[in-house]
C-alpha positions as CSV (number, residue, x, y, z in Angstrom):
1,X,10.7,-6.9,12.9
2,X,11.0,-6.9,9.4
3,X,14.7,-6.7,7.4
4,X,15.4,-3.5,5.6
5,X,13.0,-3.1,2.7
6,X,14.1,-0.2,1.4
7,X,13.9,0.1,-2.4
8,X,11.6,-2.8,-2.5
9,X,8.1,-2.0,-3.1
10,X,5.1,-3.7,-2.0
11,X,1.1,-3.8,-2.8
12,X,-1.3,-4.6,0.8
13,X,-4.9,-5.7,-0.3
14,X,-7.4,-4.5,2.3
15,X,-4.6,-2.4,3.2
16,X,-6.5,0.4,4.7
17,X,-8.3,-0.5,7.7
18,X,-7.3,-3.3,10.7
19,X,-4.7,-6.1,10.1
20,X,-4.0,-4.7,6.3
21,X,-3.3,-1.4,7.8
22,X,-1.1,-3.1,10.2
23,X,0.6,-5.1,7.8
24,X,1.3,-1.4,5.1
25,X,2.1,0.2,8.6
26,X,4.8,-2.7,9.2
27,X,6.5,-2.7,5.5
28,X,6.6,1.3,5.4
29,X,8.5,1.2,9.0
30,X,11.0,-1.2,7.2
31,X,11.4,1.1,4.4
32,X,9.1,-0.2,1.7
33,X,7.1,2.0,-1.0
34,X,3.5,0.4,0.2
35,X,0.6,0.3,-2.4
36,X,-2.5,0.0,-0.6
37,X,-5.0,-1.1,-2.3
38,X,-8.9,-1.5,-1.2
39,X,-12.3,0.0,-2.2
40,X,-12.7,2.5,0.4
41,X,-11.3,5.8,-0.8
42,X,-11.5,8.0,2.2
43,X,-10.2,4.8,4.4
44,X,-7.5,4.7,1.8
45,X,-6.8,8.1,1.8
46,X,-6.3,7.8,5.8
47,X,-3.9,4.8,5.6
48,X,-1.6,6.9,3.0
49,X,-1.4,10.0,5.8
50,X,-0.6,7.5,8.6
51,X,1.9,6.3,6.4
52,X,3.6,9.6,6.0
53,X,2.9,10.6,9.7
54,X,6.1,7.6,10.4
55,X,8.1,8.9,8.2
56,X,6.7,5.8,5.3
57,X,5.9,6.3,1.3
58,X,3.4,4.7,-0.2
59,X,0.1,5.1,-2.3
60,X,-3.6,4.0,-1.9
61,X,-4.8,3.1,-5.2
62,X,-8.8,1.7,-5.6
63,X,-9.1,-2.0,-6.2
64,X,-11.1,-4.7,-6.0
65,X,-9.3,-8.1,-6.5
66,X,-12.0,-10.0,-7.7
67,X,-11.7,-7.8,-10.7
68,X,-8.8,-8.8,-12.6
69,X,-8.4,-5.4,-14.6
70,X,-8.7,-3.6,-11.4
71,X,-5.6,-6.0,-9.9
72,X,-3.8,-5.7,-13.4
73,X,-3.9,-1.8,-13.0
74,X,-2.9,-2.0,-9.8
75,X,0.7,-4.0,-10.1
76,X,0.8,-1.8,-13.6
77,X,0.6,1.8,-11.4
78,X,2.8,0.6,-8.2
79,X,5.4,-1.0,-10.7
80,X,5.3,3.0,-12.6
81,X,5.5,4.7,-9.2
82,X,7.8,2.4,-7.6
83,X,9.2,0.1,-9.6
């Protein structure tokens, strides 16, 4: 189990399906704003609502890390929602 997290915000690549889902699952339950981010958009979309369906807040925003603007856009928008 993880320690409290609340306040704390975090970005999950590959966030939205398998292990990454696991892992954005695991930070929201510890209180975490999670940022997924992946290249799916309906995957991503789903991840968000099973987010909010245990009570977690969070964002799926579309990246794909082997584009650096894509990653720089990413930290950029999670660091404006969530600081």
């Amino acid at each position: 189990m993880l320690a409290s997290l609340k306040g704390k915000s975090v970005i999950v690549t590959g966030g939205s399906k398998g292990i990454g889902l696991g892992i954005s699952l695991a930070f929201a339950r510890a209180g975490a704003f999670v940022t997924i981010a992946a290249r799916g958009e309906e995957a991503g979309a789903n991840a968000v609502k099973e987010l909010a369906l245990i009570g977690g807040a969070g964002q799926f925003l579309q990246c794909d890390v082997t584009d650096w603007d894509a990653v720089k856009s990413t930290v950029d928008e999670t660091t404006k929602q969530a600081g």
